[in-house]
Every structure is written in structure tokens, then in C-alpha cells.
C-alpha positions, 0 to 999 in steps of 0.5 A, spaced: 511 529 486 512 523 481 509 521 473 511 515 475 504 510 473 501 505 479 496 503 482 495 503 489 489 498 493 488 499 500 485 493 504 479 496 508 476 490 510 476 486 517 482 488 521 484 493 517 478 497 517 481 500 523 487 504 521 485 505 513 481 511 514 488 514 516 492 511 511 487 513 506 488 520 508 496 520 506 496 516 500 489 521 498 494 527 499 500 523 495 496 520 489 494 528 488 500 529 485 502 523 481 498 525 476 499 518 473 497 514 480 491 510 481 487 509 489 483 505 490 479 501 495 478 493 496 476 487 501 481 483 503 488 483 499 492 477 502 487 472 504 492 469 507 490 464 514 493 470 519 488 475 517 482 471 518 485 469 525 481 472 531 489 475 533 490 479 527 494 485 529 491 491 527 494 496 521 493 496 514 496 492 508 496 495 501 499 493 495 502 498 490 503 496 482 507 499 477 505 500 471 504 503 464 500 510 463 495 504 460 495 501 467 498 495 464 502 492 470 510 493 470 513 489 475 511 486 481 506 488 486 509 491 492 505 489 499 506 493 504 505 493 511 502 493 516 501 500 516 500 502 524 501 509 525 500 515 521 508 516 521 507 508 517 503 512 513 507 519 511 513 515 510 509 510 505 505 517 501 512 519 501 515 513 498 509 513 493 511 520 491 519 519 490 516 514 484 523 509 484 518 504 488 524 501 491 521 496 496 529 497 500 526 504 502 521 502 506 523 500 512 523 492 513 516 492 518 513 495 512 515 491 507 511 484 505 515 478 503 513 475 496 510 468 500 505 472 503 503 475 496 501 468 493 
């Protein structure tokens, strides 16, 4: 369990769509005990050319944002995917309730490089 505040937004749009139910069962779990953690659901986070294209691989993206108790953002967002199975999915509620949201603790294929956050 961690205190430390963040806001977690799940795409639940197109592609996406089919996997997030599983995620969202994990992180639901885990933001239940960060007492200070925010879920939350929403269309399209990248809106980059590759999650419109009809080949889109299947999985889940989210991005994580540190912050204040004040919900004031405190470092960088944090992207995250795609989330395929529901072992990608414990280890990223596992990475939120460590706390540290150290992007080196997740395993690279999950992790989202910053030109794709733009």
C-alpha cells in the first residue's frame, strides 16, 4: 500500500476496449488501497495515427500522474502499455501500490516512450 497521491486513466476506447475490463479490475483493487489514488476512465489517451489504424494490436494503454493531495500534478505522466494479459495487469497494480512510480519497474514492453506522450 502507498499514500503516494496519482491519478490513473485508462483508455477504454476502440482497441482498447477489449482488455480494459481486466485491467480495471486490478488497478480497482489496488487504488482501494492508496488511499490517495484516483481511477478513472476515459476515450482515447494517445490519439496518435497507430491507435486509429485498423491493425492496432489489442491491449490497454493507461497513463499514471503523480501528484499532490490537491491533485496537482507532480512529475511527468507516466504511459503505460499495452497492458495484454492479466499478468501486465497485476504487475502495473503492483507497480501502483509500491508507490516509487519508478517507470524502471516496469518491464520495458510496458513502458511507453515520451514521443508517443506528445
Amino acid at each position: 500500500m502507498s499514500d503516494q497521491p496519482f491519478n490513473a486513466v485508462v483508455c477504454r476506447s476502440g482497441a482498447c476496449s477489449g482488455t480494459a475490463k481486466q485491467l480495471l479490475q486490478w488497478l480497482r483493487a489496488a487504488t482501494r488501497h492508496c488511499p490517495h489514488g484516483v481511477l478513472i476512465s476515459a476515450d482515447c489517451l494517445l490519439r496518435a495515427p497507430r491507435c486509429q489504424a485498423p491493425s492496432h494490436e489489442s491491449g490497454t494503454y493507461l497513463l499514471v500522474q503523480p501528484c499532490d493531495r490537491d491533485r496537482r500534478p507532480n512529475g511527468t505522466a507516466i504511459g503505460i502499455g499495452p497492458v495484454l494479459t492479466d499478468d501486465d495487469a497485476a504487475a502495473v497494480a503492483e507497480w501502483l501500490l509500491d508507490g516509487s512510480f519508478d517507470v524502471t519497474r516496469l518491464e520495458p514492453r510496458l513502458r511507453i516512450g515520451p514521443r508517443l506522450l506528445r
